[in-house]
N, C-alpha and C positions, 0 to 999 in steps of 0.2 A: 147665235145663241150666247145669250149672258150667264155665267157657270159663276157661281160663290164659293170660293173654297173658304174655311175658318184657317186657313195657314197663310194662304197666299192673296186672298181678297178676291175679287171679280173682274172675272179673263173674259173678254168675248172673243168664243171660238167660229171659227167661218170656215176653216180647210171641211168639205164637203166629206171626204174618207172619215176623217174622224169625229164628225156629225151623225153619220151612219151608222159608225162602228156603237158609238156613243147610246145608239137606240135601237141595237141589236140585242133580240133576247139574251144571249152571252152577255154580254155585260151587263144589260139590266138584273139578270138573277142575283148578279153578287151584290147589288143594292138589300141582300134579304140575308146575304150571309156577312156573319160577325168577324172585325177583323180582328181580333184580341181573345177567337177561338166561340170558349162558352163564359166570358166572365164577370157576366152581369150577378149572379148570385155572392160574387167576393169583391167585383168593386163596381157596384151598379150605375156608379154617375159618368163612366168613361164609355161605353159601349157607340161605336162607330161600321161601318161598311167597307169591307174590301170593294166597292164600286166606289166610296169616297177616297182611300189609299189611290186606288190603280189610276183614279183623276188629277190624284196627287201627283203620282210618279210623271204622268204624262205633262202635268203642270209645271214641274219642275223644268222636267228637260226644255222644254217649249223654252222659258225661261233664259235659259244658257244657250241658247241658239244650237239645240241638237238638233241633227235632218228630222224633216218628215219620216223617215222610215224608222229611225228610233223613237221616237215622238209615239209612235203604233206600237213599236214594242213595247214600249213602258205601260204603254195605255191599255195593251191586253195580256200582262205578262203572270195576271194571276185568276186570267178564267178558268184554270183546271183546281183551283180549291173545291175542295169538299164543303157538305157540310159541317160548321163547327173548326174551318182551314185546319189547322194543325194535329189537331185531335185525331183524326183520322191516320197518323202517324201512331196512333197508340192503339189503330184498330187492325191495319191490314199490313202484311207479311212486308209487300212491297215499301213501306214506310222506314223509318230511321228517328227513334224516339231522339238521338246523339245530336242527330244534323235536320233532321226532319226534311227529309225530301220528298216523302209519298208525290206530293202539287208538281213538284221537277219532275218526277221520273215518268209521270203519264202525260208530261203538260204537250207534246208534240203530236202526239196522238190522240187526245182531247180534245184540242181546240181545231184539229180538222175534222172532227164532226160535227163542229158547227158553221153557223153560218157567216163566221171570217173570212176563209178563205174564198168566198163569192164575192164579198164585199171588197177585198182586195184584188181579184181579181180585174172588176169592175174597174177601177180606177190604173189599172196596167200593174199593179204588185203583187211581188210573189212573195207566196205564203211560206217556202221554205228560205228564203231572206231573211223575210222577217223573224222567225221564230232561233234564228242561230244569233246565237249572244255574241258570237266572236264579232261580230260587226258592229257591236253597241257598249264599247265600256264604257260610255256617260249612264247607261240605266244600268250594266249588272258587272260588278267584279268578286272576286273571291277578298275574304277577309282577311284582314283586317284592314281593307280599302274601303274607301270612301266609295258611293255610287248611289243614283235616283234612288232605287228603292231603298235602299238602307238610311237613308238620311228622309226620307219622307217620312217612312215609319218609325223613327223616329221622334221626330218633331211631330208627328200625331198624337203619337201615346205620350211625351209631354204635355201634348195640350191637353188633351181630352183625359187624360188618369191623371197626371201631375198637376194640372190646372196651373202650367207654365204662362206666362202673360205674355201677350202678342211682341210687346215690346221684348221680353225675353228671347222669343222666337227670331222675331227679327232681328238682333243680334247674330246670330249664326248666319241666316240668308247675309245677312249685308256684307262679310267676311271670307263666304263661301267665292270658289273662282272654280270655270272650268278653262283649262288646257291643254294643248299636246294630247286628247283624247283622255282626263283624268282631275279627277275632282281634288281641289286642295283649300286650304284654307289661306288668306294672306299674309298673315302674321301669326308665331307660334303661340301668345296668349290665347288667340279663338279656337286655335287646333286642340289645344291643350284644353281647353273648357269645355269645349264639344264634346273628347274621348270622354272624361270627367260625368259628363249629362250621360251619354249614350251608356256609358256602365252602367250610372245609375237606376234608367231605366229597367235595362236587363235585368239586375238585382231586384230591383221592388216588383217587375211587373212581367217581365218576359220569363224569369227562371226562378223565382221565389216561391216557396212554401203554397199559399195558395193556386198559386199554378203550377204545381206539382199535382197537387191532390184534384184540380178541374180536369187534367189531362187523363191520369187515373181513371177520374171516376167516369167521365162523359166517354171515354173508351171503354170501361167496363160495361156500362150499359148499353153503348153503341150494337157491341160486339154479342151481347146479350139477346136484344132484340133481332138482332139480325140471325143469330142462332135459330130463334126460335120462329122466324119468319112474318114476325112483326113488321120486319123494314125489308126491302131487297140492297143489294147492291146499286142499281141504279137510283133508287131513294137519296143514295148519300151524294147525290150531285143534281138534287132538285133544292132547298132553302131551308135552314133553320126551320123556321116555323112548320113549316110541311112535316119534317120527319118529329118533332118534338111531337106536335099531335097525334103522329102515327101509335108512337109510344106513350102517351099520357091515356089513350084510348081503353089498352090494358091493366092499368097499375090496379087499379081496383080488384080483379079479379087472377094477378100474378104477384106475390109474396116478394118473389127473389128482383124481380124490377121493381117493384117499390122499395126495399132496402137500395139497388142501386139508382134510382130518381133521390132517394131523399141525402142521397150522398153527394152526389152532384150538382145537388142543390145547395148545400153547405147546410142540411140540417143533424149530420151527425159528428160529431168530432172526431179529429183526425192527430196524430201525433206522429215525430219522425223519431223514429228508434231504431238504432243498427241493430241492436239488441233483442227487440221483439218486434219482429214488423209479419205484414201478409203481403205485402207490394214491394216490388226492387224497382224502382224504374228512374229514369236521367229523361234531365231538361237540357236542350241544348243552350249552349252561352254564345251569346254576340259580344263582343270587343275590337275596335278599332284603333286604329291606330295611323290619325289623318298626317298626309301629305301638309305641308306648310311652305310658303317661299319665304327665305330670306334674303332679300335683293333681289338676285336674280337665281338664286340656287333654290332645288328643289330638297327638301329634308324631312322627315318624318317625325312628330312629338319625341318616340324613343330615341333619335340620334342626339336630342340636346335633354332627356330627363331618363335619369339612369334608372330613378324609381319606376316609372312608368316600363321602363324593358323589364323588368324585374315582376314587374305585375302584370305582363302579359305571359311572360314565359310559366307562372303561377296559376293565373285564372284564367285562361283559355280554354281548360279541357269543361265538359259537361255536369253538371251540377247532379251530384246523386241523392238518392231519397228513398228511405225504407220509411213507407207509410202503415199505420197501426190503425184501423178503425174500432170505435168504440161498438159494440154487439146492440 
């Protein structure tokens, strides 16, 4: 199989496990679900697939010569998203608007009701292997380290929202190294440039003002419909399109979901006031802070830039936001 990625170019894949996994319902759904949430109404020319990320991660690691059996993890480490991924953090208890882990907290129990665990079987692997992170710090470490996922998505949402240029892209890959089980960059310029991109990011596009008010409003009306038995619970883990229909079906004939559709669509104005607001709610923040070699020593951006420690101990915590909608 010939696979094009827009980041890493045209891989052909032939390991038969992850040819299968590849065209398992499970993963074909997230081909329908949005990886950047709902945010085509606020930056309509970036909109991408958590099936194009999760190809990514697994791209990656392939890449840097991770096993086979991280290769799988990366490859299916985000089929318990919801509809709308993150969003769903702003609808159900289980969720965490701060850190947003609703996707983590079911993701073990998820994905063995699908049809993974057969597929891996098939091939002699086990599914509770697979699914424990501790055996894979090339795809998942805690922040502010470096790891597949976190630098895939990434360099996605530069591409595709920032319209970063390939050659920009390929700067970072060409600098990146993995080691000793842990992703670093080779020289502290690229480390330093990368943190630099990866905040920027988050500020424009991961935790900014319009993705405040998309997370708000597409949980408002999630949680709406779903009240009102418009959607069920399992709805919210069949595809975008699917559940949007469910709820565009009603707007006509219910008041209070159409003030919330035309919300979440960005047709009512939104303002942030601590002062007068209807909404409290927090975006979580990503910030890094890469591994670099110098020679042969392992070092991190903050141990040679004092401003960068200073800006992490400062902007780390979760972005807050009192939203005011206009009547």
């Amino acid at each position: 199989m010939l696979y094009t990625d827009p980041i890493y170019g045209s891989v052909e894949i032939q390991d038969p496990v992850i040819l299968d996994l590849i065209q398992s319902p499970a993963l074909q759904r997230l081909k329908h679900i949005d990886q950047a949430w709902y945010f085509f109404p606020f930056f309509p020319e970036g909109n991408h697939s958590r099936f194009e990320h999760s190809m990514g991660v697994y791209l990656l690691l392939k890449r840097y010569g991770a096993s086979l059996e991280e290769q799988i993890a990366g490859l299916i480490h985000d089929v318990s998203h919801g509809t709308f991924s993150h969003c769903l953090d702003y609808v159900f208890a289980e969720g965490s608007q701060k850190e947003q882990t609703h996707q983590d907290n079911i993701f073990e129990a998820f994905v063995k009701t699908t049809d993974i665990p057969d597929i891996l079987q098939k091939y002699g692997l086990a599914i509770d292997y697979i699914i424990d992170d501790t055996h894979f710090p090339l795809k998942e470490t805690n922040l502010p380290d470096l790891c597949a996922d976190r630098i895939d998505y990434s360099l996605r949402t530069a591409h595709h929202y920032d319209k970063q240029t390939t050659e920009q892209i390929s700067y970072f890959l060409e600098h990146l190294v993995a080691q000793d089980e842990k992703r670093m960059f080779d020289n502290l310029a690229s480390a330093k440039k990368y943190a630099e991109m990866f905040y920027a990011m988050n500020d424009k596009y991961m935790s900014d003002m319009p993705t405040a008010i998309m997370f708000q409003t597409v949980g408002d009306c999630l949680k709406y419909a779903w009240k009102q038995w418009y959607l069920t619970r399992e709805d919210f883990y069949t595809t975008d399109k699917e559940v949007l229909d469910k709820i565009t079906a009603h707007i006509e004939n219910d008041a209070q979901l159409s003030t919330y559709w035309q919300r979440m669509n960005n047709q009512i104005p939104c303002k942030n006031d601590p002062a007068d607001f209807d909404f409290h709610l927090f975006c979580k923040t990503r910030i890094v802070d890469p591994l670099f070699l110098e020679g042969e020593i392992l070092k991190r951006v903050s141990d040679e830039d004092n401003e960068r420690k200073i800006f992490l101990a400062t902007h780390s915590h979760p972005k807050e936001y009192f939203l005011k909608f206009e009547k």
